[in-house]
DSSP file (Angstrom, degrees, kcal/mol; ACC not computed):
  #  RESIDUE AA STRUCTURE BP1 BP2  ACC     N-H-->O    O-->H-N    N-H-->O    O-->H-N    TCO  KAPPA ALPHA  PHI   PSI    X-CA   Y-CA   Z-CA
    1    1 A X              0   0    0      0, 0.0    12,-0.9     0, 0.0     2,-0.1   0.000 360.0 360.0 360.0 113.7    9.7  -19.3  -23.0
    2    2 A X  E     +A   12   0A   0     10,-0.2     2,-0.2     8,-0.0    10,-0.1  -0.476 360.0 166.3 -82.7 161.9   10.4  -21.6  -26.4
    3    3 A X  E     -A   11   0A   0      8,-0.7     8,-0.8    -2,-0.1     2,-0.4  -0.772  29.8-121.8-160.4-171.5   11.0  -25.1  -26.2
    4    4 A X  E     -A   10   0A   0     -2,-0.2     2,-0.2     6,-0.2     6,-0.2  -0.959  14.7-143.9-161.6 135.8   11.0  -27.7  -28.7
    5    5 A X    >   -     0   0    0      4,-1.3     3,-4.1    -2,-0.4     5,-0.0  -0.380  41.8 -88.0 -91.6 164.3    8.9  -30.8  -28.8
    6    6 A X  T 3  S+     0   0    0      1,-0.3    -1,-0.1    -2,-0.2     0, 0.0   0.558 127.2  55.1 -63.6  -4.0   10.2  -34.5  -30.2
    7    7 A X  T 3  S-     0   0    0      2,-0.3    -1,-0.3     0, 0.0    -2,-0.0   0.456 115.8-118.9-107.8  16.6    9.1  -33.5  -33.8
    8    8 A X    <   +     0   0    0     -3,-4.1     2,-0.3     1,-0.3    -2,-0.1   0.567  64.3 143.0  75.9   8.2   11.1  -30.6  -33.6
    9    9 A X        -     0   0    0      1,-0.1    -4,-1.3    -5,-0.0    -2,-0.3  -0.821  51.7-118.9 -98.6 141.2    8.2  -27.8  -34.0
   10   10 A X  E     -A    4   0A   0     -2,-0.3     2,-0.3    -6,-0.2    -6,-0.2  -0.376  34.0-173.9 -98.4 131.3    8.7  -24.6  -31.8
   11   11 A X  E     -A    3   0A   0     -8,-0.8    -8,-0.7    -2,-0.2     2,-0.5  -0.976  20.0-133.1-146.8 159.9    6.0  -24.0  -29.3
   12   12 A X  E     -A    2   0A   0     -2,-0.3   -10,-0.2   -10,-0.1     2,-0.1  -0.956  27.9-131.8-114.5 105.6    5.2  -20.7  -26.6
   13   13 A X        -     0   0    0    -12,-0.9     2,-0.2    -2,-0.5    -2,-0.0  -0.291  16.1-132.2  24.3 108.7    4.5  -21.9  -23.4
   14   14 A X        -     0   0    0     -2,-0.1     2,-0.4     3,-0.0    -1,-0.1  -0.516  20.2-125.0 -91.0 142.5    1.5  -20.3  -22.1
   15   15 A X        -     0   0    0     -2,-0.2     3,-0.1     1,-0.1     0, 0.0  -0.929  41.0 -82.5-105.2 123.4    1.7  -18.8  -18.3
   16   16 A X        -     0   0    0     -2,-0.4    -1,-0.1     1,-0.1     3,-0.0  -0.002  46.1-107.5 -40.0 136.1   -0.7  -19.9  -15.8
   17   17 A X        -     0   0    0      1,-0.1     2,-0.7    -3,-0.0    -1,-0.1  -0.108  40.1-112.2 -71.3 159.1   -3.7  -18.3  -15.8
   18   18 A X        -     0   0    0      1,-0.1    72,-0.2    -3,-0.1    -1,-0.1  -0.680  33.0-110.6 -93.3 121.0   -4.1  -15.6  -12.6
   19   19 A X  B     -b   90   0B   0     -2,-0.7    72,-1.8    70,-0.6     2,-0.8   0.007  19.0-126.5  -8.0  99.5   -6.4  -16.3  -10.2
   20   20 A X        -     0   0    0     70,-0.2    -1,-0.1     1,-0.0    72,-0.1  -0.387  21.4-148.0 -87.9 109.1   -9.8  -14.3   -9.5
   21   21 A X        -     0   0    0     -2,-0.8     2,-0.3    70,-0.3    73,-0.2  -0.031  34.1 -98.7 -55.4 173.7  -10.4  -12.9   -5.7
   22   22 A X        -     0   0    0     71,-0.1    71,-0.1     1,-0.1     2,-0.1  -0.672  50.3-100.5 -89.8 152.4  -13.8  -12.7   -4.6
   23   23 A X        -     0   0    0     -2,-0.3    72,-0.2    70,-0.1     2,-0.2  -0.532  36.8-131.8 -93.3 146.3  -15.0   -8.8   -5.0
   24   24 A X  E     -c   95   0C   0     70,-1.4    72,-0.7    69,-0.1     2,-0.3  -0.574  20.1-139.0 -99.2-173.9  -14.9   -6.9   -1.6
   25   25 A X  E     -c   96   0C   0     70,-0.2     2,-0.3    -2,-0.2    72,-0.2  -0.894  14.0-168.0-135.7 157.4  -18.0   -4.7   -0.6
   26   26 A X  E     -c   97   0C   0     70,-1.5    72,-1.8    -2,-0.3     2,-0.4  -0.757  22.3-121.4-136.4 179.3  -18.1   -1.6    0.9
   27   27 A X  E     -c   98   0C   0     -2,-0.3     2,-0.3    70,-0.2    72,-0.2  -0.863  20.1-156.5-125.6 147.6  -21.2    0.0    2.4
   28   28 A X  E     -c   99   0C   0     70,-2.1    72,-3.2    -2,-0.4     2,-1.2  -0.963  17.8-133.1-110.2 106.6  -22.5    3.4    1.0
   29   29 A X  E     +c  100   0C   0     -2,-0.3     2,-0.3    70,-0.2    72,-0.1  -0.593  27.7 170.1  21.4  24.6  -24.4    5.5    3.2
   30   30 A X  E     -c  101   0C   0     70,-3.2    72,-1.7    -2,-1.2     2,-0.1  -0.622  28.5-147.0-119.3 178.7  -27.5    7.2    2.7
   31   31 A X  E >>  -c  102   0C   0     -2,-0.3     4,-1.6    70,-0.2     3,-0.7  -0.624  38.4-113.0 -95.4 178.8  -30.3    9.1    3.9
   32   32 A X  T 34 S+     0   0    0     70,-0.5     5,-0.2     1,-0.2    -1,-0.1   0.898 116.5  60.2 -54.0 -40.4  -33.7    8.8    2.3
   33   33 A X  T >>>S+     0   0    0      1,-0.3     4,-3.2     3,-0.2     3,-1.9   0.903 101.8  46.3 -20.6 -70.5  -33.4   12.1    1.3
   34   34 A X  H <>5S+     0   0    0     -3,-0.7     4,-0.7     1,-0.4     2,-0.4   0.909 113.5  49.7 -79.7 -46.2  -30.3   11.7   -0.9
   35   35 A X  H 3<5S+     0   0    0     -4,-1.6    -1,-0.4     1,-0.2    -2,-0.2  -0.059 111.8  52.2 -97.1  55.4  -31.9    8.1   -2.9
   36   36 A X  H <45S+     0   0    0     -3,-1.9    -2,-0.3    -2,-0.4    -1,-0.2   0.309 130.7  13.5-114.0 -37.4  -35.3   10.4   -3.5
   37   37 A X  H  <5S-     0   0    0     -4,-3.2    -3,-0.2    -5,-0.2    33,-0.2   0.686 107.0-109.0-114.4 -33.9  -33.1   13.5   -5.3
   38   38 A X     << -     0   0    0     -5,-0.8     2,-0.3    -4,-0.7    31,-0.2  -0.296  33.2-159.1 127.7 137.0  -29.8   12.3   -6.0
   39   39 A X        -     0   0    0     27,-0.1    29,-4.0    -2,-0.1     2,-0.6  -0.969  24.1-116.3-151.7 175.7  -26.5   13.2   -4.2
   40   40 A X  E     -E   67   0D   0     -2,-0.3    27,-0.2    27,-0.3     2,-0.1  -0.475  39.2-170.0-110.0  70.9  -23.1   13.1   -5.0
   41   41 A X  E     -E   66   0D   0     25,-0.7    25,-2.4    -2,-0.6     2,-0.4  -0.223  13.0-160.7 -61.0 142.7  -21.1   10.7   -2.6
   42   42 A X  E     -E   65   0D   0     23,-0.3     2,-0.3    -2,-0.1    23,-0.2  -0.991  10.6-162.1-129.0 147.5  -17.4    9.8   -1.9
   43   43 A X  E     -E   64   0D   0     21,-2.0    21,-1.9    -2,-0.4     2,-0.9  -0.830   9.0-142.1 -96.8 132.1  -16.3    6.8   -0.3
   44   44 A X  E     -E   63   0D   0     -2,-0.3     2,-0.6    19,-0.3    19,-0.3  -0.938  23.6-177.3 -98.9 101.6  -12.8    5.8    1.5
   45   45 A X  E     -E   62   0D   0     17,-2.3    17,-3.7    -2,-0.9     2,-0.3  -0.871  23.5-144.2-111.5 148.6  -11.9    2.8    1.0
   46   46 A X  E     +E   61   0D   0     -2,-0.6    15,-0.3    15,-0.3     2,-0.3  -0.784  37.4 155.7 -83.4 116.5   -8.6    0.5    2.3
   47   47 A X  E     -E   60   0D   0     13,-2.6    13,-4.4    -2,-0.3     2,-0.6  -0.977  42.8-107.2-156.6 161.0   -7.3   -1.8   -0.3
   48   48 A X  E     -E   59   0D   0     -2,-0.3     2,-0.4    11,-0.2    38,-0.3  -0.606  31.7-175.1 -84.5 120.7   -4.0   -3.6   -1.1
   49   49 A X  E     -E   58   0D   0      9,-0.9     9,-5.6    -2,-0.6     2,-0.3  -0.898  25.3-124.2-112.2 157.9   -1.6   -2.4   -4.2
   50   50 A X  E     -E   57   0D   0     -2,-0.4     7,-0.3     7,-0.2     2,-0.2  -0.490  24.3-119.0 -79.6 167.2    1.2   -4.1   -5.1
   51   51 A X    >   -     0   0    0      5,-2.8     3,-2.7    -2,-0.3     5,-0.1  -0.584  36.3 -91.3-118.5 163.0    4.4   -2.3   -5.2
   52   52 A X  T 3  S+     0   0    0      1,-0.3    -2,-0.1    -2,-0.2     5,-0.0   0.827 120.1  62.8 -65.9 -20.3    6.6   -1.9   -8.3
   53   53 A X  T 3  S-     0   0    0      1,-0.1    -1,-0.3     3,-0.0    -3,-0.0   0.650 103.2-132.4 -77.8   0.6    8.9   -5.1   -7.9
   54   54 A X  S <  S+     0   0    0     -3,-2.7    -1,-0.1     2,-0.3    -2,-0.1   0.361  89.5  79.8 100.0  -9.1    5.5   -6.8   -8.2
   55   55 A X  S    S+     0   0    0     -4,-0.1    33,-0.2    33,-0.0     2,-0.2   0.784  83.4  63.9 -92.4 -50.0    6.3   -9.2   -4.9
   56   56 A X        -     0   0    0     -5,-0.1    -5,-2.8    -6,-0.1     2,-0.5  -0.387  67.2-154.5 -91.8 168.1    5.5   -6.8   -2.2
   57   57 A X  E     -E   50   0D   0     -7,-0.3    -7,-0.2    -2,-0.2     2,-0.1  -0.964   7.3-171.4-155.1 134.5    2.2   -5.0   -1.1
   58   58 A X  E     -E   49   0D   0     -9,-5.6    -9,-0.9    -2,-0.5     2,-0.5  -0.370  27.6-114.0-109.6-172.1    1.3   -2.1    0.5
   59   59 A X  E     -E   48   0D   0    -11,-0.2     2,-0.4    -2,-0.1   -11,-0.2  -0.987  33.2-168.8-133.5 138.3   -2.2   -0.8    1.8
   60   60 A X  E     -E   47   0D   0    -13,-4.4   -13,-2.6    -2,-0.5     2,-0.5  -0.801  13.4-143.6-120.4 141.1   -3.3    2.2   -0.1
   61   61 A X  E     +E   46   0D   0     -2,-0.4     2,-0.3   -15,-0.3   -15,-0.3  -0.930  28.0 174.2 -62.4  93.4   -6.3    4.6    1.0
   62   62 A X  E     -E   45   0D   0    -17,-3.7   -17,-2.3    -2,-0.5     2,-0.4  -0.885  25.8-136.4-128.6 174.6   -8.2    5.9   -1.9
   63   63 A X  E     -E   44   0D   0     -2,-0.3     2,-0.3   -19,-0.3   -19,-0.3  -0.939  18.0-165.9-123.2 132.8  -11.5    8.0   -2.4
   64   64 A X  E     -E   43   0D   0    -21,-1.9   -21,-2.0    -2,-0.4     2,-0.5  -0.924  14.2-137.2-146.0 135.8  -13.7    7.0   -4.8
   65   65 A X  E     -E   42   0D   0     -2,-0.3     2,-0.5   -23,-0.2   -23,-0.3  -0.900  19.7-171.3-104.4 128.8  -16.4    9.2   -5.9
   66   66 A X  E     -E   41   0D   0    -25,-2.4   -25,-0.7    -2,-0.5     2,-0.4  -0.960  16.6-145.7-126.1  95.6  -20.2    7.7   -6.4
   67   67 A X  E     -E   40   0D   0     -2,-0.5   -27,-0.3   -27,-0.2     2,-0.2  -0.687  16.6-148.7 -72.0 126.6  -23.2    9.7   -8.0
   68   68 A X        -     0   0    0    -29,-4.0     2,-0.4    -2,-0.4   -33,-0.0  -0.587  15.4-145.0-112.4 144.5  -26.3    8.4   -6.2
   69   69 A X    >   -     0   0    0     -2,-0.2     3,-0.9   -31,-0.2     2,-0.2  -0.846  24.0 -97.6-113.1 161.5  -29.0    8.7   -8.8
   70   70 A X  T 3  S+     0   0    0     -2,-0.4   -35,-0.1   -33,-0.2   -33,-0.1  -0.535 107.8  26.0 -91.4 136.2  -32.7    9.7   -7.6
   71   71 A X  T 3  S+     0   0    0     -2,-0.2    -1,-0.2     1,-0.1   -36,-0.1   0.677  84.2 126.0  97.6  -2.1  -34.7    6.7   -7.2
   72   72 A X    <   -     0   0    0     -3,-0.9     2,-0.3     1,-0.1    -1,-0.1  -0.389  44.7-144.0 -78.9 175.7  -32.2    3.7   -6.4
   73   73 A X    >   -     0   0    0      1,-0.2     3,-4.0    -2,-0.1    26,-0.3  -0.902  20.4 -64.7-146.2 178.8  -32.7    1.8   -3.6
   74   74 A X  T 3  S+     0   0    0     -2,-0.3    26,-0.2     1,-0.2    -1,-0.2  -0.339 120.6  25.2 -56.9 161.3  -31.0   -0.1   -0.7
   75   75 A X  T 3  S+     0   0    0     24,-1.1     2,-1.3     1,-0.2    -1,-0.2   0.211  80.4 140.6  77.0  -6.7  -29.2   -2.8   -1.7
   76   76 A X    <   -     0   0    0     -3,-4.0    23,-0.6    23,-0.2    -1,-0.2  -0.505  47.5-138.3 -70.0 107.8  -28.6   -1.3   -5.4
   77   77 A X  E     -D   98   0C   0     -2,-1.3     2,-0.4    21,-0.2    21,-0.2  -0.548  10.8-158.0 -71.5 137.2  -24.3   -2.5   -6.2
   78   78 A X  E     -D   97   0C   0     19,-1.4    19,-2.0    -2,-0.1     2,-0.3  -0.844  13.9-145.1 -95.5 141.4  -22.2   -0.2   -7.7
   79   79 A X  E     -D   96   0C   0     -2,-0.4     2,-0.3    17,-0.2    17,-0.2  -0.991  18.6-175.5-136.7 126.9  -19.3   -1.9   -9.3
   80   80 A X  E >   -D   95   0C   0     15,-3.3    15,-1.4    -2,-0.3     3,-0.9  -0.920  23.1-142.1-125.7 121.3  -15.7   -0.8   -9.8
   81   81 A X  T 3  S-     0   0    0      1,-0.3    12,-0.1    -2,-0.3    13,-0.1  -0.471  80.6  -4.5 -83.7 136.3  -13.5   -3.1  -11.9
   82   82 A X  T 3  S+     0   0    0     10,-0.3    -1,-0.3    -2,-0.1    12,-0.2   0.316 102.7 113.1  95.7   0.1  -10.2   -3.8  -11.1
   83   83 A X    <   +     0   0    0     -3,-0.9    11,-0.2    12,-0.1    -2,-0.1   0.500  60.7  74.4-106.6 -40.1  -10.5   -1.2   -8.2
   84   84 A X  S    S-     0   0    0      9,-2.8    11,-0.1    -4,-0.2    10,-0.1   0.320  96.0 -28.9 -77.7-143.2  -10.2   -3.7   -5.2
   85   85 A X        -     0   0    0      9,-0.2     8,-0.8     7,-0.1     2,-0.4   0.039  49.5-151.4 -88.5-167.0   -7.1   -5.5   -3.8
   86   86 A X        +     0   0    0    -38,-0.3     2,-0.4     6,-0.2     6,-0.1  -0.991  17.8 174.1-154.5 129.7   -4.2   -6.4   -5.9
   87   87 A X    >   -     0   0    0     -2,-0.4     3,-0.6     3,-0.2     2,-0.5  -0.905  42.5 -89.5-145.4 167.8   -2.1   -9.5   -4.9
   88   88 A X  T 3  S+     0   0    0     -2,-0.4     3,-0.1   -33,-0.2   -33,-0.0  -0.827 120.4  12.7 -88.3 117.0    1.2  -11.3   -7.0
   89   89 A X  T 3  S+     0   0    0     -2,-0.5   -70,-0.6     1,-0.3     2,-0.5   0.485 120.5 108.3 102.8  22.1   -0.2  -14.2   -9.6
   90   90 A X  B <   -b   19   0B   0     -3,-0.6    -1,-0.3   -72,-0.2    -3,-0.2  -0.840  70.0-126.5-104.8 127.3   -3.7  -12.3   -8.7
   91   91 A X        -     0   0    0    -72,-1.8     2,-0.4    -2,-0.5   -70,-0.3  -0.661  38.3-103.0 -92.7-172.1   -6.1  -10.0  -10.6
   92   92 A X        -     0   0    0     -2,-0.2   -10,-0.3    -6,-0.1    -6,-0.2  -0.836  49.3-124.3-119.1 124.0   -6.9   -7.0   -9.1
   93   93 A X        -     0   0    0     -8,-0.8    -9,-2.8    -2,-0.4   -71,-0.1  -0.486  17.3-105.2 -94.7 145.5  -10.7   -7.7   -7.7
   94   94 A X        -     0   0    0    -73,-0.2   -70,-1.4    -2,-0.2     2,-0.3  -0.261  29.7-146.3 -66.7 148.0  -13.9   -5.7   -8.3
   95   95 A X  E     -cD  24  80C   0    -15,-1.4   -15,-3.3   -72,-0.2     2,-0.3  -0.845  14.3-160.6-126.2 146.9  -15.1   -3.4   -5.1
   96   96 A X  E     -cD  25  79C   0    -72,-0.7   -70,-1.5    -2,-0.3     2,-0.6  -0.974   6.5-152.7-129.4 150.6  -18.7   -3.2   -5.0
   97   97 A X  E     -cD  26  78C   0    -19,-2.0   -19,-1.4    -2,-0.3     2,-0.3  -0.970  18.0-156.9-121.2 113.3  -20.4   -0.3   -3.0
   98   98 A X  E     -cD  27  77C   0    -72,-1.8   -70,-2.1    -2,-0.6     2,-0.9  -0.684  19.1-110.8 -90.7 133.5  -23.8   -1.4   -1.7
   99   99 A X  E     -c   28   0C   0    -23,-0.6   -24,-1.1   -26,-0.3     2,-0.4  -0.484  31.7-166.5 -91.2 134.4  -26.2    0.8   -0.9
  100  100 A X  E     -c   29   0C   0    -72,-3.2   -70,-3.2    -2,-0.9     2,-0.3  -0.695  18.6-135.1-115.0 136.6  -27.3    1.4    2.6
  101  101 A X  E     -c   30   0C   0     -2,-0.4     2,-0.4   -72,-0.1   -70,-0.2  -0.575  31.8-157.9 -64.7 147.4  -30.4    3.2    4.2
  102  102 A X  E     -c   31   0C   0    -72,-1.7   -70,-0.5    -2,-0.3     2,-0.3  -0.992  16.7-120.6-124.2 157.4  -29.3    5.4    7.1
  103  103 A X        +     0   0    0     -2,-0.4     2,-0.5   -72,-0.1   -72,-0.0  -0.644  27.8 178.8 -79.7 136.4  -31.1    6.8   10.1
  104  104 A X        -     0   0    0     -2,-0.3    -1,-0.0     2,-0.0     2,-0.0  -0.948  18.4-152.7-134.8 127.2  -31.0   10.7   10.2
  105  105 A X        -     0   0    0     -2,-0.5     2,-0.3    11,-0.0    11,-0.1  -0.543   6.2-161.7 -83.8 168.4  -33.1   12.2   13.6
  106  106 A X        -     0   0    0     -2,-0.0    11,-2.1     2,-0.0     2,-0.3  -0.948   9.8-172.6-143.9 134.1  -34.6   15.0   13.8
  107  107 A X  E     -F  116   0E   0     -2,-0.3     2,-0.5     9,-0.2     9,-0.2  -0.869  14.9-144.3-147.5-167.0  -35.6   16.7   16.8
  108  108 A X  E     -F  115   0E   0      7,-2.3     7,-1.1    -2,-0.3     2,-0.9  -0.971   9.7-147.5-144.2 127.6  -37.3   19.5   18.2
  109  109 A X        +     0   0    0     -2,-0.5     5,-0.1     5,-0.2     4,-0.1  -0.621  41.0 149.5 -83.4  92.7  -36.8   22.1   21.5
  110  110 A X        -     0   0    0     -2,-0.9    -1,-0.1     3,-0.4     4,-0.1  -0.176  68.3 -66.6 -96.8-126.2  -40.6   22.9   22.6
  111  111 A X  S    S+     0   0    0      2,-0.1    -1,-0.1    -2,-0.1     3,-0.1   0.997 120.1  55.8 -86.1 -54.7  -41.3   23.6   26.5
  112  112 A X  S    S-     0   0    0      1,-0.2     2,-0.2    -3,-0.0     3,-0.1   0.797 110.2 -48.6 -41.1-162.7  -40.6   20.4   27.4
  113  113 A X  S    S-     0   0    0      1,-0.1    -3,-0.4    -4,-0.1    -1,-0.2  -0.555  75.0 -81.3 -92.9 170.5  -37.6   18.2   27.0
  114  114 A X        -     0   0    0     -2,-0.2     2,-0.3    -5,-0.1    -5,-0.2  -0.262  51.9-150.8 -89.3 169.7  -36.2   18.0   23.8
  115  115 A X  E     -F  108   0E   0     -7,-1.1    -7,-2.3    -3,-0.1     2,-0.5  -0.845  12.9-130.6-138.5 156.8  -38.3   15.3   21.3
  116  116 A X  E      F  107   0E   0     -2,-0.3    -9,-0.2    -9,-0.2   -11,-0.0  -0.993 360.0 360.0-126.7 125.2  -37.0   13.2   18.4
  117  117 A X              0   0    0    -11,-2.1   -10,-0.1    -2,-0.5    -1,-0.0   0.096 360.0 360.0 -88.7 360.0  -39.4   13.8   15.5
């Protein structure tokens, strides 16, 4: 947009700047196993994209792939910019994947009833 000011010098109009969402989090999953050697994770995550006339918004499913490196530990973020949701006069927000211990049993048949290791 041009305009012209009362001395008659041509100036551009700047467009408000877009808003930044708060980053969403996702939980990752693993067992001890996987953060002592390393494993190769994928994620699903639910996020909004906008649709091409740029007003409306859909919710998209995507699978996001994560290499667990040997030796992280809970609570270690992963960050993907621009990755989260997507809104009109919005930027598209960072998804973070946190990492989480999980429990994995083990058990064992002897004579008895079965046992959790």
């Amino acid at each position: 947009m041009i305009w012209c000011s009362a001395d008659a010098s041509l100036s551009i109009a700047t467009p408000a700047p877009a808003e930044k969402q708060l980053p969403l989090e996702q939980n990752l999953y693993c067992s001890l196993e996987e953060l002592f050697v390393g494993a190769s994770k994928k994620v699903k995550v639910a996020r909004r994209r906008l649709n091409s006339d740029g007003k409306t918004s859909r919710i998209e499913d995507a699978v996001l792939s994560v290499d667990v490196k040997a030796g992280w530990k809970a609570g270690t973020k992963i960050t993907f910019r621009g990755d989260g949701n997507e809104g009109v006069g919005l930027v598209p927000c960072t998804l973070w994947c946190v990492v989480c211990t999980s429990v994995v049993w083990t058990s064992r048949w002897g004579d008895g009833p079965l046992t959790l290791l």
